[in-house]
N, C-alpha and C positions, 0 to 999 in steps of 0.2 A: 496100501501103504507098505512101502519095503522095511526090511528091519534095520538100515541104517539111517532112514528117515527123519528128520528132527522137528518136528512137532510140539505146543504147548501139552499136550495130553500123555507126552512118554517125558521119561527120565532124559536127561542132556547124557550123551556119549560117558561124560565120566563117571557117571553114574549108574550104567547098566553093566551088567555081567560082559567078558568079552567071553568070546568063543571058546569054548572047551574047559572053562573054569567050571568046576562039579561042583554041587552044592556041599558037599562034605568041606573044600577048598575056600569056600568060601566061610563057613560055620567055625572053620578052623582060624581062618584070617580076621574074623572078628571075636573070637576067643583072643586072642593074641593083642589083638587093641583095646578091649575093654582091660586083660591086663595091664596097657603099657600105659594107659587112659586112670588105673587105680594108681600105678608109680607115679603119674604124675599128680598125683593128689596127694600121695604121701611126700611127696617131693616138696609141696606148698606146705603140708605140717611141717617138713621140717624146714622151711625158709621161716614160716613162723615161731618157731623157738628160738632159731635163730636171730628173730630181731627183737623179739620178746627177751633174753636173754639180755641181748645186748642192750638194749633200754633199760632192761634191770638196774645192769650194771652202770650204766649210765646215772640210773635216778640214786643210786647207793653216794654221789660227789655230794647230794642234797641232805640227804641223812648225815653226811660225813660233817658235815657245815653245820648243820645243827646243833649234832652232838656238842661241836666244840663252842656253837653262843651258849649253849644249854647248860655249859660249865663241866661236862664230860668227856674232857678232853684222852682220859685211858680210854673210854667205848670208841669213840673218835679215829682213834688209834689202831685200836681192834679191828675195827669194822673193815679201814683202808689195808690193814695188814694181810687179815685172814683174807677176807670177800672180795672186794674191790681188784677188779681182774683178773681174778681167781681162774684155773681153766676150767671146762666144765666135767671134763673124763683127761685121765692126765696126759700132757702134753697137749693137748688141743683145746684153742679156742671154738666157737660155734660154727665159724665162718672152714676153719681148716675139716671139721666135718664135711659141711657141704660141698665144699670142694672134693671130699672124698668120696661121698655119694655117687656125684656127677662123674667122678670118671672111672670110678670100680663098677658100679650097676648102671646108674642112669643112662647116661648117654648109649653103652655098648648096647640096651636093651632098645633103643629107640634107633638106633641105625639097624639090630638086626630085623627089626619090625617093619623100617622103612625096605631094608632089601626083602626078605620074606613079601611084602604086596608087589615090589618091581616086580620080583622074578615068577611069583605063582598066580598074579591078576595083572599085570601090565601096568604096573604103578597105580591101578585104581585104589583108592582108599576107601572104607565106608561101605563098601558090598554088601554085607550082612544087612545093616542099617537102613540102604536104599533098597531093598529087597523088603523088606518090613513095611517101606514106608508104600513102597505098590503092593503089596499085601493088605495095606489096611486103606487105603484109601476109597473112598466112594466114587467113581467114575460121575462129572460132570458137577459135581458140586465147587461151590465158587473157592471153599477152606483147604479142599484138597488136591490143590491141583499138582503136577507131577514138580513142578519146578515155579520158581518166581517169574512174576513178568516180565515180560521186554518192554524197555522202555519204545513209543512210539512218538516219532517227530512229525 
């Protein structure tokens, strides 16, 4: 079997090392995505404050309503004056956050992550990851095999 071979039993082409990538390049490359893999989890925290916030603010119309069958029409008052679209850090609503996230960190971090695997693995992604996964897997068994099936007509 030659090393460009494609076989059920090896990794598919995108998935294997190309030529001359050093294991350090690689260890470093997957540093770099598990970081950019955490940004994007804090990225989802903060989409979640952000709709949690704004349903707050949302449910505060319900409260406001009440207050005034309730006969508390100064609380009523209060509530919509102080609270009720309040910003949440001044000058910014949740939404002009996120927005600011996305284009001061987010995104610069994930374009220079997607150039960083172009230019030092040939756009492969996940090398560390597939490297692990032939590292651990059991040759010949049915759970491990290199890659999913092909479908057959």
């Amino acid at each position: 079997m030659n090393e460009y071979e494609e076989t059920p039993q090896r990794p598919d082409c995108d998935n294997r090392r190309p030529a001359g990538v050093d294991d350090r390049t690689v260890e470093a490359l997957g540093a770099l995505s598990k970081a950019l893999e955490t940004t994007e989890r804090a990225r989802g925290r903060l989409y979640d404050f952000h709709q949690l916030t704004g349903t707050a603010d949302l449910q505060l119309d319900r409260a406001v309503q009440l207050l005034h069958e309730a006969g508390h029409p100064e609380w009523a008052k209060k509530v919509s004056r102080e609270i009720l679209g309040r910003n949440v850090i001044p000058g910014h609503w949740t939404f002009q956050i996120v927005e600011a996230y996305n284009a001061t960190y987010y995104r610069p971090f994930q374009q220079l992550e997607a150039s960083a695997v172009h230019e030092l693995a040939r756009g492969r992604d996940h090398l560390y990851e597939a490297q692990m996964k032939e590292d651990r897997r059991t040759p010949g068994h049915p759970d491990h095999t290199a890659r999913p099936p092909t479908e057959r007509t």
